[in-house]
MIDOSE-1310 file (N, C-alpha, C; in nm, 2 decimals, decimal comma, always signed):
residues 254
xxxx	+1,74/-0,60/+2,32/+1,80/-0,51/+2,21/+1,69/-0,48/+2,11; +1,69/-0,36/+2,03/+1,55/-0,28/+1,98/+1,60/-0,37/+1,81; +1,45/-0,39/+1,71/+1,52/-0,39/+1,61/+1,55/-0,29/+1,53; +1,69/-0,32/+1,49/+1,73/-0,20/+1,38/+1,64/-0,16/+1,25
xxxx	+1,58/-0,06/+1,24/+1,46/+0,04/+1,13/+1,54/+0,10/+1,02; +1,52/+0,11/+0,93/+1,55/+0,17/+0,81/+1,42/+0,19/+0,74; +1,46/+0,27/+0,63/+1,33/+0,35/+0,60/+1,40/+0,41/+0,43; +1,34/+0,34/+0,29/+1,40/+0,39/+0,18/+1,24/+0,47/+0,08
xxxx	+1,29/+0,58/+0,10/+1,18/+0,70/+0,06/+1,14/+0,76/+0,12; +1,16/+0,89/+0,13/+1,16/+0,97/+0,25/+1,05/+1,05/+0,22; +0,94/+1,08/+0,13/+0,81/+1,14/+0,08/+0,74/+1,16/+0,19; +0,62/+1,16/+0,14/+0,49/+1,24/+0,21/+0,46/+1,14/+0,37
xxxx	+0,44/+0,99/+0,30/+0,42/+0,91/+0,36/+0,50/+0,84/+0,45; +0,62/+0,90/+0,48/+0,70/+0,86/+0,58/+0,73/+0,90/+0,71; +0,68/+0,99/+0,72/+0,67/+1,06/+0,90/+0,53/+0,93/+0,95; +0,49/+0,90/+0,87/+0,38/+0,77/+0,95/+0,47/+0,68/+0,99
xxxx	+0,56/+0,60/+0,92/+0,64/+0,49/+0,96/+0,76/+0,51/+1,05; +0,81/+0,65/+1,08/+0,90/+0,67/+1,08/+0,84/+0,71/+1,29; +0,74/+0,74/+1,28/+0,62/+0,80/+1,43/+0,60/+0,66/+1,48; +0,55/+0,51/+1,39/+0,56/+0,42/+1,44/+0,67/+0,33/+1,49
xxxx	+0,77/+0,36/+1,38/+0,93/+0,32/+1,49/+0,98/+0,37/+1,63; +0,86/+0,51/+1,58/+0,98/+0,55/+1,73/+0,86/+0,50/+1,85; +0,74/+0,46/+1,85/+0,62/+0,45/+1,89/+0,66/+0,31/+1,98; +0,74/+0,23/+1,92/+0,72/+0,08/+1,89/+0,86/+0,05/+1,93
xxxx	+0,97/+0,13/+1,97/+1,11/+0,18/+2,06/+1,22/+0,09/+1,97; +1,19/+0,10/+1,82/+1,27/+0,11/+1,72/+1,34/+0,14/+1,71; +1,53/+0,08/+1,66/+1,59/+0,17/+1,62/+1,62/+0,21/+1,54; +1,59/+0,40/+1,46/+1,63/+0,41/+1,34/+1,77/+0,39/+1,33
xxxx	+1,84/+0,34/+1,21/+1,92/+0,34/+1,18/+1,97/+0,43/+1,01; +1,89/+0,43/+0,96/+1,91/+0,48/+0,83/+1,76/+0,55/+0,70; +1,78/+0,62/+0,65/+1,70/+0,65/+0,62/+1,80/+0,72/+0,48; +1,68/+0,68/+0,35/+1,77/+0,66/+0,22/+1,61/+0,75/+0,13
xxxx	+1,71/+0,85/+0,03/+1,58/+0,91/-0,06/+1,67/+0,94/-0,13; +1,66/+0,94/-0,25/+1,72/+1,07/-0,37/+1,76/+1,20/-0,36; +1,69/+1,28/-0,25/+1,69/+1,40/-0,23/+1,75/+1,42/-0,11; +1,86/+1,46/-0,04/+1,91/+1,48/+0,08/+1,83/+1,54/+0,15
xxxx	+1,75/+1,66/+0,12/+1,63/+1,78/+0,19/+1,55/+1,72/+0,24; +1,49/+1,60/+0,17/+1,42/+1,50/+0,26/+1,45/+1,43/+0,38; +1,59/+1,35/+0,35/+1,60/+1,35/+0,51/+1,64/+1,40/+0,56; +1,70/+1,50/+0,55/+1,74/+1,64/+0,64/+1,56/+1,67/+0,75
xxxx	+1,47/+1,68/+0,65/+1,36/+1,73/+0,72/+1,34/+1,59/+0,79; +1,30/+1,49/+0,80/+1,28/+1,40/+0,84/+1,34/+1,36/+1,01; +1,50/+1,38/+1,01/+1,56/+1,40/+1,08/+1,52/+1,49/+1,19; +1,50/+1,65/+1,14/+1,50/+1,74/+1,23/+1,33/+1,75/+1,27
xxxx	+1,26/+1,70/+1,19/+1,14/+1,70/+1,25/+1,11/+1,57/+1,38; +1,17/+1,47/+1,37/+1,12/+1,36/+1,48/+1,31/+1,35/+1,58; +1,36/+1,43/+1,52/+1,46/+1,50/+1,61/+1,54/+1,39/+1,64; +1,56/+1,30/+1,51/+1,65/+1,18/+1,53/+1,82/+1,24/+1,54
xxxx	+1,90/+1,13/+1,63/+2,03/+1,10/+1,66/+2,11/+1,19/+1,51; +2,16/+1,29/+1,57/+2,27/+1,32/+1,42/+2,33/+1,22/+1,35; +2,39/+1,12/+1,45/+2,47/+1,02/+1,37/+2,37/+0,92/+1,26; +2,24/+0,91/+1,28/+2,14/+0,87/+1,18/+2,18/+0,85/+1,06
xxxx	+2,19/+0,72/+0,97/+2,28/+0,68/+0,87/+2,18/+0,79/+0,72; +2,25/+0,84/+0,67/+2,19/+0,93/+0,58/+2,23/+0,86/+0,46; +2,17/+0,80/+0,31/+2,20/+0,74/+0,22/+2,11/+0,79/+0,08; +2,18/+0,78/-0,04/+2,13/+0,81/-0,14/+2,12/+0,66/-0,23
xxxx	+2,19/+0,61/-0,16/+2,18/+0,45/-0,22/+2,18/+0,36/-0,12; +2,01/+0,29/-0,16/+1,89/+0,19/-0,05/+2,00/+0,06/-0,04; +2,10/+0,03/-0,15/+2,21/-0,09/-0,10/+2,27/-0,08/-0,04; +2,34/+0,03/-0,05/+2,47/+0,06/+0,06/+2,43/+0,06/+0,22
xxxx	+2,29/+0,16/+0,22/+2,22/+0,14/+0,32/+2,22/+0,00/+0,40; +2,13/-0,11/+0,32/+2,13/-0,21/+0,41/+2,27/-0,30/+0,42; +2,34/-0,27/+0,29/+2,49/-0,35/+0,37/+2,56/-0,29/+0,44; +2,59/-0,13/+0,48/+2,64/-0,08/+0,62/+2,57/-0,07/+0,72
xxxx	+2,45/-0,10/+0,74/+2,36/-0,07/+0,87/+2,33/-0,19/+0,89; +2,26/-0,28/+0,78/+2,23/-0,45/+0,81/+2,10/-0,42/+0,90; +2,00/-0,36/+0,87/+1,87/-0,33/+0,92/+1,79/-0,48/+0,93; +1,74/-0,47/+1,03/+1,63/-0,60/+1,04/+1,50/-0,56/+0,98
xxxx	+1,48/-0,46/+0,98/+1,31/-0,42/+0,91/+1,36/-0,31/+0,86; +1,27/-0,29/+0,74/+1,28/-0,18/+0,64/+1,13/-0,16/+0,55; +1,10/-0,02/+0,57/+0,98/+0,03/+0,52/+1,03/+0,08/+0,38; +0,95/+0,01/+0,27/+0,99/+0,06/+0,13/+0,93/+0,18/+0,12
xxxx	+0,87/+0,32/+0,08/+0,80/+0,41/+0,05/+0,81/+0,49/-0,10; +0,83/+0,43/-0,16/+0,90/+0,50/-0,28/+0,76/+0,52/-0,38; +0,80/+0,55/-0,43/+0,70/+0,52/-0,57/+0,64/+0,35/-0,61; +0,54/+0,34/-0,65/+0,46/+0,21/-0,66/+0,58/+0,12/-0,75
xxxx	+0,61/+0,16/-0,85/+0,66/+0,07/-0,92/+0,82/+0,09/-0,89; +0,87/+0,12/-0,84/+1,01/+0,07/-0,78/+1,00/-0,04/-0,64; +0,92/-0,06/-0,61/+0,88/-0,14/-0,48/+0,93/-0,26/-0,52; +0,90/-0,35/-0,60/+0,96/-0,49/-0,63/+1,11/-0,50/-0,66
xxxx	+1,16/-0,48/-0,70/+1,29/-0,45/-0,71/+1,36/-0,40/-0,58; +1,30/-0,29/-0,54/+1,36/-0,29/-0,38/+1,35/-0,42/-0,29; +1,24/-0,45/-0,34/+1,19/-0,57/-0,19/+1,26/-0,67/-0,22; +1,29/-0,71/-0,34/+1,40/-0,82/-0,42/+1,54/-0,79/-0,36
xxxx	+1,58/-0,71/-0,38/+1,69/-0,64/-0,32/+1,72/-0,68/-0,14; +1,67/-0,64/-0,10/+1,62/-0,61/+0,09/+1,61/-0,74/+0,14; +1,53/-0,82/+0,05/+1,54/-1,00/+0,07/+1,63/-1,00/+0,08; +1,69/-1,02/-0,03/+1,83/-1,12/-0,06/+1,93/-1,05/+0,08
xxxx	+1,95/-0,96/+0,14/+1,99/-0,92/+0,23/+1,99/-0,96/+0,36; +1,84/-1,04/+0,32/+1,82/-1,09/+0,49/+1,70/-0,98/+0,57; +1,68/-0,86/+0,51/+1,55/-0,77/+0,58/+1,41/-0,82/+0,57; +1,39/-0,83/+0,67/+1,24/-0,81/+0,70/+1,12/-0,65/+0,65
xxxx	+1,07/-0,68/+0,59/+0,99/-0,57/+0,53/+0,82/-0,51/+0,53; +0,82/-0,43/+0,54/+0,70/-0,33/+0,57/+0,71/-0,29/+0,41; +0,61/-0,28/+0,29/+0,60/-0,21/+0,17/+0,46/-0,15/+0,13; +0,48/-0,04/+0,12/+0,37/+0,08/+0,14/+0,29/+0,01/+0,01
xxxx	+0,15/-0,01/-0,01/+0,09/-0,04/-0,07/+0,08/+0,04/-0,22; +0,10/-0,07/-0,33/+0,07/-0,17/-0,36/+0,20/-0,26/-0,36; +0,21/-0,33/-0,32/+0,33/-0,44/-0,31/+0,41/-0,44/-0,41; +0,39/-0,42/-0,54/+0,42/-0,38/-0,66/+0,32/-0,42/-0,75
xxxx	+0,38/-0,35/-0,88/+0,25/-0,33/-0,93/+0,30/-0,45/-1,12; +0,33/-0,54/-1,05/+0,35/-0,62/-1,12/+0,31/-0,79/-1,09; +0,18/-0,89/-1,14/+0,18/-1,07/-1,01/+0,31/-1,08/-1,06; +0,37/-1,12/-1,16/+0,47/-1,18/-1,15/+0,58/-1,15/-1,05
xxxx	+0,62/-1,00/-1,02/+0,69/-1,02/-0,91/+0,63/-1,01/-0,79; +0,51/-0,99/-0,77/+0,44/-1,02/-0,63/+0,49/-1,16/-0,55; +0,48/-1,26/-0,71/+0,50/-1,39/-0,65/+0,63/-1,41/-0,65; +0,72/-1,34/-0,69/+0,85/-1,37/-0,65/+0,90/-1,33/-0,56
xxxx	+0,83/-1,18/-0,45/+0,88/-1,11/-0,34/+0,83/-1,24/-0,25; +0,71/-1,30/-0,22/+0,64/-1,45/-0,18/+0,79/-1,53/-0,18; +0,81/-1,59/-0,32/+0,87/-1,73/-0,30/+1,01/-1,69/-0,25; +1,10/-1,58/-0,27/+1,20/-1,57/-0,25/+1,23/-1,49/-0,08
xxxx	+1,07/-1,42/-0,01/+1,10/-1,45/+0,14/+1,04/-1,57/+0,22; +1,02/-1,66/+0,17/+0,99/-1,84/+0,20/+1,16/-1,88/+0,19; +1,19/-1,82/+0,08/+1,31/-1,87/+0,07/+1,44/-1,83/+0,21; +1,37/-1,70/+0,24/+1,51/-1,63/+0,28/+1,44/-1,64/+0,43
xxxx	+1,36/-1,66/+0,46/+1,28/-1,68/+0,58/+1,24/-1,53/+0,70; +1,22/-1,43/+0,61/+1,19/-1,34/+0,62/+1,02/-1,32/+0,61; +1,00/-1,25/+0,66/+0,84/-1,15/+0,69/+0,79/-1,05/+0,61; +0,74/-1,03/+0,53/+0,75/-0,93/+0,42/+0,53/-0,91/+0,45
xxxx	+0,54/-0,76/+0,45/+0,39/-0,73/+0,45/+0,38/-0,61/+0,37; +0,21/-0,59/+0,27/+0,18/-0,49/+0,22/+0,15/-0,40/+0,32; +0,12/-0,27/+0,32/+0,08/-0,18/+0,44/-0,09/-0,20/+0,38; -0,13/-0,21/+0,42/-0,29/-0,21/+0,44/-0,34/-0,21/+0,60
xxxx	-0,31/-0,08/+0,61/-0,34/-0,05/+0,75/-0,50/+0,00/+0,81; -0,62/-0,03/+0,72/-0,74/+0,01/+0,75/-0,80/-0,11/+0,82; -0,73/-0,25/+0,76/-0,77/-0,37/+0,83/-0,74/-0,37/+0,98; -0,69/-0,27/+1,03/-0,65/-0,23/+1,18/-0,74/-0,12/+1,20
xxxx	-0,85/-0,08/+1,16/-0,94/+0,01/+1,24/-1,04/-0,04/+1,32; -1,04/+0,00/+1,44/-1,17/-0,04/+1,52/-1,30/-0,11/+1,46; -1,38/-0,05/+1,37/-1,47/-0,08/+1,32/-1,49/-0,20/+1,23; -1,34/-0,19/+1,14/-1,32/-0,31/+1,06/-1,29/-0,44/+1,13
xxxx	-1,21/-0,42/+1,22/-1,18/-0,53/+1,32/-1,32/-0,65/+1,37; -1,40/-0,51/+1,42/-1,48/-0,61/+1,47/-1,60/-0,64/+1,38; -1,61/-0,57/+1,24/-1,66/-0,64/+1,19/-1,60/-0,78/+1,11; -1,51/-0,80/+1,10/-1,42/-0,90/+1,04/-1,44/-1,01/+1,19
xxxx	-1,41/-1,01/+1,28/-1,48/-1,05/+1,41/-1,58/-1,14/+1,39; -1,69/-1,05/+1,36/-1,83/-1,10/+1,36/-1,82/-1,22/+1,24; -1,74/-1,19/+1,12/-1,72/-1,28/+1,02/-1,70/-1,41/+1,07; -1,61/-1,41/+1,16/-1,46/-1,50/+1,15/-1,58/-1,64/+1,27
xxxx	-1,67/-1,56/+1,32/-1,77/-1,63/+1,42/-1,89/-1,67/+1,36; -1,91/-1,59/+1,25/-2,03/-1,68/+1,18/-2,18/-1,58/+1,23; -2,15/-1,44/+1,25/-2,23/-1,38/+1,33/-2,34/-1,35/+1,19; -2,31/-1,35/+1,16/-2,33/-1,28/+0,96/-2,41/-1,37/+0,92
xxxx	-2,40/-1,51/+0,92/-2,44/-1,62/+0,85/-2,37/-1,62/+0,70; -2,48/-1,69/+0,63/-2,41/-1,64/+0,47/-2,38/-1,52/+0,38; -2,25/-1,49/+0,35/-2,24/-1,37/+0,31/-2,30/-1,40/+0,18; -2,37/-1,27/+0,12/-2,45/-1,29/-0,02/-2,38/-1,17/-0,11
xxxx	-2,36/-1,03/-0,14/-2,25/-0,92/-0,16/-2,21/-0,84/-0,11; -2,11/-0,79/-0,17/-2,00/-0,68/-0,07/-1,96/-0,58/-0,18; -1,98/-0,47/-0,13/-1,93/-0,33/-0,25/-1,84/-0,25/-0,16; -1,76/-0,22/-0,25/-1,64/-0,11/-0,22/-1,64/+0,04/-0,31
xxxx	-1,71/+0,12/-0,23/-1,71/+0,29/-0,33/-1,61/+0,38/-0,33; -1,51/+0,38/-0,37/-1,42/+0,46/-0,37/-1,46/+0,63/-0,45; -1,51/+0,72/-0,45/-1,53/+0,82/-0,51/-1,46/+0,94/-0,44; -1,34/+0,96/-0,52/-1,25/+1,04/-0,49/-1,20/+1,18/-0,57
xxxx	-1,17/+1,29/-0,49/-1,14/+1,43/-0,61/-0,97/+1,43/-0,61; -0,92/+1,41/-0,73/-0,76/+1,44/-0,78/-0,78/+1,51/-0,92; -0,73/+1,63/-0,89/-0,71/+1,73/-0,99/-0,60/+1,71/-1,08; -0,55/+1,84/-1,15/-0,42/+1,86/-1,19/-0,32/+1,87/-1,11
xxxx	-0,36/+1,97/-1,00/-0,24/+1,99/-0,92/-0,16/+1,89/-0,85; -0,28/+1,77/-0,80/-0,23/+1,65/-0,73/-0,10/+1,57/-0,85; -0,15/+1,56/-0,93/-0,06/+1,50/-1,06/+0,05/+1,56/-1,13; +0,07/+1,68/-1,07/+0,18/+1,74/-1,13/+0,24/+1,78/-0,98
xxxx	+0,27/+1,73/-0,88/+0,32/+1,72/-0,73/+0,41/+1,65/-0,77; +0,45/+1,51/-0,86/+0,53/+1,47/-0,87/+0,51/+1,37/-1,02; +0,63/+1,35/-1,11/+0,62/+1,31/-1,22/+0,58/+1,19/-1,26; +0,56/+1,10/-1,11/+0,50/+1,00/-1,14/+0,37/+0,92/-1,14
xxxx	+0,29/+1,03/-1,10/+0,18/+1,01/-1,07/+0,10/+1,01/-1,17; +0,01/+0,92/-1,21/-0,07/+0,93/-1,31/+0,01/+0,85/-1,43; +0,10/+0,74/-1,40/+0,21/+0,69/-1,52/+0,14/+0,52/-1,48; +0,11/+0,47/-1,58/+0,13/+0,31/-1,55/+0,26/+0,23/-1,48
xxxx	+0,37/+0,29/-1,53/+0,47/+0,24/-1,50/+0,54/+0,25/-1,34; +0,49/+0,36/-1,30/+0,52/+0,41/-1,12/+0,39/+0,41/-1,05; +0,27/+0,44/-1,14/+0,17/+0,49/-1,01/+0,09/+0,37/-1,03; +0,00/+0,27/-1,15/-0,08/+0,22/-1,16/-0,20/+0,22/-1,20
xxxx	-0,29/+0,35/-1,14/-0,36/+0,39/-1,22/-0,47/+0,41/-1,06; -0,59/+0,46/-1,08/-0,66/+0,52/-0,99/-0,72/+0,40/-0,88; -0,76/+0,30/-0,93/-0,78/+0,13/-0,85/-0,64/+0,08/-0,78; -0,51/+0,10/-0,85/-0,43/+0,03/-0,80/-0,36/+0,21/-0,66
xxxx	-0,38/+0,27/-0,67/-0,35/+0,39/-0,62/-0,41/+0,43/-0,54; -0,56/+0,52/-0,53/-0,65/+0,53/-0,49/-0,75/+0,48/-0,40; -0,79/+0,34/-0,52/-0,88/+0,27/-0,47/-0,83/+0,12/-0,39; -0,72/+0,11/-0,35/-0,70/-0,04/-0,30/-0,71/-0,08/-0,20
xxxx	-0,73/+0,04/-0,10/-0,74/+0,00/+0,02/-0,87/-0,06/+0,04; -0,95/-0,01/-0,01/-1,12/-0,03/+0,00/-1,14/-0,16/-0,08; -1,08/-0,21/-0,18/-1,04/-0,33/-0,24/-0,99/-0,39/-0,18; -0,93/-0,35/-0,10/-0,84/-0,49/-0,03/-0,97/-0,54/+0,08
xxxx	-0,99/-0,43/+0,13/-1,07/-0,44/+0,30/-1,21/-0,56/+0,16; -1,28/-0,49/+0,05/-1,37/-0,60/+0,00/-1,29/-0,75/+0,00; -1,21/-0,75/-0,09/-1,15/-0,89/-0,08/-1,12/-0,96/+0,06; -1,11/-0,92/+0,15/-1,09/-0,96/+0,31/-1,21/-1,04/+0,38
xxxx	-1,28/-0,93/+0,32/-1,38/-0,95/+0,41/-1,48/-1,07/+0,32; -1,53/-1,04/+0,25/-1,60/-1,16/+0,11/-1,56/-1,28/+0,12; -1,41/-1,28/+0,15/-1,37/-1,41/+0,13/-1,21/-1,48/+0,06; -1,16/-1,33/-0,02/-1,02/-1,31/-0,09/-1,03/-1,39/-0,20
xxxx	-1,03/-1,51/-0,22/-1,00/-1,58/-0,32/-1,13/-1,57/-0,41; -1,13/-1,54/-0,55/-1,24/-1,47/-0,64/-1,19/-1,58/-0,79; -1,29/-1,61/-0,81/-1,32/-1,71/-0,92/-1,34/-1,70/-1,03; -1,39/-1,54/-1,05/-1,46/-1,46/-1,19/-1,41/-1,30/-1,16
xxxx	-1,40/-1,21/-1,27/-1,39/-1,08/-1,26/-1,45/-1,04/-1,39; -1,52/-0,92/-1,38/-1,53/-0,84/-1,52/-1,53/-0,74/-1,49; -1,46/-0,63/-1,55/-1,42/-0,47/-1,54/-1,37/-0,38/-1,67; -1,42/-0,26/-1,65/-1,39/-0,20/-1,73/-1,31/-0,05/-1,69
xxxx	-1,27/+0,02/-1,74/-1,17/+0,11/-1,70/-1,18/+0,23/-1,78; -1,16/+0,39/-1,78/-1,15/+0,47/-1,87/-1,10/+0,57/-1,81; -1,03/+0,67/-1,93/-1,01/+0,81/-1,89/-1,11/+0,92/-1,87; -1,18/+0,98/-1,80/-1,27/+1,06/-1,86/-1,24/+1,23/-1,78
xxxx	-1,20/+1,25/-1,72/-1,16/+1,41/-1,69/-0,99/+1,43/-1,66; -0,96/+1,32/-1,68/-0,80/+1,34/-1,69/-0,72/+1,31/-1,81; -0,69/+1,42/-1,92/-0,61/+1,36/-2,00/-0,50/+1,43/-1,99; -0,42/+1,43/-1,93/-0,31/+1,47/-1,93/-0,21/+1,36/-1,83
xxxx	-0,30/+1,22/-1,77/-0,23/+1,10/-1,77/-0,27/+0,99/-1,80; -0,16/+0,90/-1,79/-0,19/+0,84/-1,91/-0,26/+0,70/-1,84; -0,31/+0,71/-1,68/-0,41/+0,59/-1,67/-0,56/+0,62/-1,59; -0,59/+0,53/-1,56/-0,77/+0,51/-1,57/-0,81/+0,65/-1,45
xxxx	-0,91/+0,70/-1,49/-0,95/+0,78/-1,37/-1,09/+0,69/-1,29; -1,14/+0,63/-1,38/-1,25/+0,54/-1,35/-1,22/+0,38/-1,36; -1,25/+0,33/-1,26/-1,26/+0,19/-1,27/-1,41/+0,09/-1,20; -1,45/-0,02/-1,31/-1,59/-0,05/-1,25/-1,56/-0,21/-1,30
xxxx	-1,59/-0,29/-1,16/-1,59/-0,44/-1,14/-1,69/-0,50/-1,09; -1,75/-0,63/-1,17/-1,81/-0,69/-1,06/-1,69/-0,87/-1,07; -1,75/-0,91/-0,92/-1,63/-1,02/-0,90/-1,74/-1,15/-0,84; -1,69/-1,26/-0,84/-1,77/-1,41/-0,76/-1,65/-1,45/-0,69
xxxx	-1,65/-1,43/-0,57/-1,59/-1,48/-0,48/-1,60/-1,66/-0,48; -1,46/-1,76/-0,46/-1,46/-1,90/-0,50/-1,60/-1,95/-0,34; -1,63/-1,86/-0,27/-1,78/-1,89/-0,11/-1,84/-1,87/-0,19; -1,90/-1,85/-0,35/-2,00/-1,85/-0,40/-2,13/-1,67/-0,37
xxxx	-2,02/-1,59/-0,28/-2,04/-1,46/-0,21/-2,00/-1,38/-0,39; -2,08/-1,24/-0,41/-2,04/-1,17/-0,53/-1,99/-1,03/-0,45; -1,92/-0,95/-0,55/-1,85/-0,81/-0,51/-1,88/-0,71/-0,62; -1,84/-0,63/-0,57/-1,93/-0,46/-0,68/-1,78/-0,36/-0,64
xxxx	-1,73/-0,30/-0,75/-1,59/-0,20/-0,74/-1,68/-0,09/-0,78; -1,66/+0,01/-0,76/-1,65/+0,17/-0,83/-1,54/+0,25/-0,77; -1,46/+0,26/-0,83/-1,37/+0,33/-0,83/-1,30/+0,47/-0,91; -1,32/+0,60/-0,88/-1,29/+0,67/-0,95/-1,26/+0,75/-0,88
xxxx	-1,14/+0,90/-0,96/-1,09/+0,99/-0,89/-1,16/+1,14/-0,95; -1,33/+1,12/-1,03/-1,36/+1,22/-1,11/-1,46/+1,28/-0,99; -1,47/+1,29/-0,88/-1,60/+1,32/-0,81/-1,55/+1,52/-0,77; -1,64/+1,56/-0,80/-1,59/+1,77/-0,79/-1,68/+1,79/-0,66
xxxx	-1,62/+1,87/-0,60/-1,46/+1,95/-0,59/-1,37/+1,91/-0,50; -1,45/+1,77/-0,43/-1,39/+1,72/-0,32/-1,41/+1,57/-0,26; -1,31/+1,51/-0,25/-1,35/+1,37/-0,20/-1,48/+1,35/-0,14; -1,58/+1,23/-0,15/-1,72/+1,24/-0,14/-1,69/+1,10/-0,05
xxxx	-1,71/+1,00/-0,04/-1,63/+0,91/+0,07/-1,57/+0,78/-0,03; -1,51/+0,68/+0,08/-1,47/+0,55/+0,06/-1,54/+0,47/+0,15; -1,64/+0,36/+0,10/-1,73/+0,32/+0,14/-1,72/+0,17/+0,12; -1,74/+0,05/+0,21/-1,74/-0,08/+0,18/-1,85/-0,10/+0,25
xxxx	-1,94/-0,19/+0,19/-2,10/-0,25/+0,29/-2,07/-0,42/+0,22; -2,15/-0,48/+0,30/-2,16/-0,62/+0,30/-2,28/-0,63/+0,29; -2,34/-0,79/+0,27/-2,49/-0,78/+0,21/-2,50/-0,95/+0,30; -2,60/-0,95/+0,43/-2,57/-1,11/+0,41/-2,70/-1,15/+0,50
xx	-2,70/-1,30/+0,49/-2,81/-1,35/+0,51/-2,81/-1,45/+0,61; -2,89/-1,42/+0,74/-2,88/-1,48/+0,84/-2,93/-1,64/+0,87
């Protein structure tokens, strides 16, 4: 028997999760947004079962369908609260990155699926690319010797238009700001690979071609990994007229 899929946020980024369920012989069972038009398109695009549980409310959802796995996709800052929710329910969870954008409840989505004995994961799906893999490989063997630093370049183009696509974007309170948004994937893959656990941070943050929201367009870190390994951030969304790349390199000594 397949597990039962659910899926709360029907946005940009959900025909990904929605191509993996069916990929992975999933069953959807429900699919929950604010907007009906959303799952209406959702529906008729991957050509799911009419009977397909349609919901405006992510609770009702998982207490009439009782889903075993559920993809949060919503906006950044409604994620902890959903995933708080979805626990206590007994779901297993997939949560579109950033896991929320709060530690205190990071560590409570933690202690309370230990509690409930559930599986809960951030989507950080680049640590699944060919390339990353087997350089993380080479780590995990000692192929590297000692790691010495590691930089993550995020230099990205977001205009006005991107920011006024939807009301939350560009808010501390939903989106986070251009590191926690933008730049985390390439942050995450640095922290992965370095070593994760980091001992020191210094960073600075500013607006500088975006004032019309209200968080950082620029972000710049250096970090000491607890391997005695150091890290380098640049992260920004000021680069014209067009994304220029996202880049992580390693520095080490054989």
């Amino acid at each position: 028997m397949s597990l039962k899929f659910a899926i709360i946020g029907c946005g940009r980024i959900s025909p990904n999760h929605i191509a993996a369920a069916i990929d992975n012989k999933l069953s959807i069972v429900g699919l929950c947004d604010l907007h009906e038009e959303k799952i209406d398109k959702l529906i008729s695009q991957f050509h799911l079962p009419p009977n397909t549980g349609r919901y405006l409310d992510y609770q009702k959802m998982i207490q009439n369908e009782k889903p075993d796995l559920v993809a949060i996709c919503t906006e950044s800052g409604e994620h902890g609260k959903i995933a708080l929710d979805c626990i206590k329910e007994g779901c297993n969870l997939v949560i579109e990155k950033p896991i929320t954008l709060s530690l205190k409840e990071a560590d409570l989505i933690i202690e309370e699926a230990k509690k409930k004995h559930v599986r809960v994961c951030a989507c950080h799906q680049n640590r699944f690319n060919k390339a990353v893999r087997k350089i993380r490989e080479a780590i995990d063997h000692g192929r590297f010797g000692k790691l010495l630093h590691g930089t993550a370049h995020i230099r990205w183009n977001r205009g006005r238009d991107y920011y006024t696509q939807a009301p939350w974007r560009g808010t501390w309170e939903q989106d986070g700001g251009a590191l926690m948004n933008q730049c985390i994937h390439n942050i995450d893959l640095l922290r992965w690979m370095m070593g994760d656990d980091i001992d020191e941070i210094f960073g600075m943050t500013d607006n500088l071609q975006h004032p019309y929201i209200k968080t950082e367009d620029l972000g710049l870190a250096l970090l000491r990994f607890k391997n005695g390994s150091y890290g380098v951030i640049e992260g920004t969304t000021n680069i014209y007229p067009e994304n220029l790349e996202e880049t992580p390199t390693i520095k080490w000594l054989k």
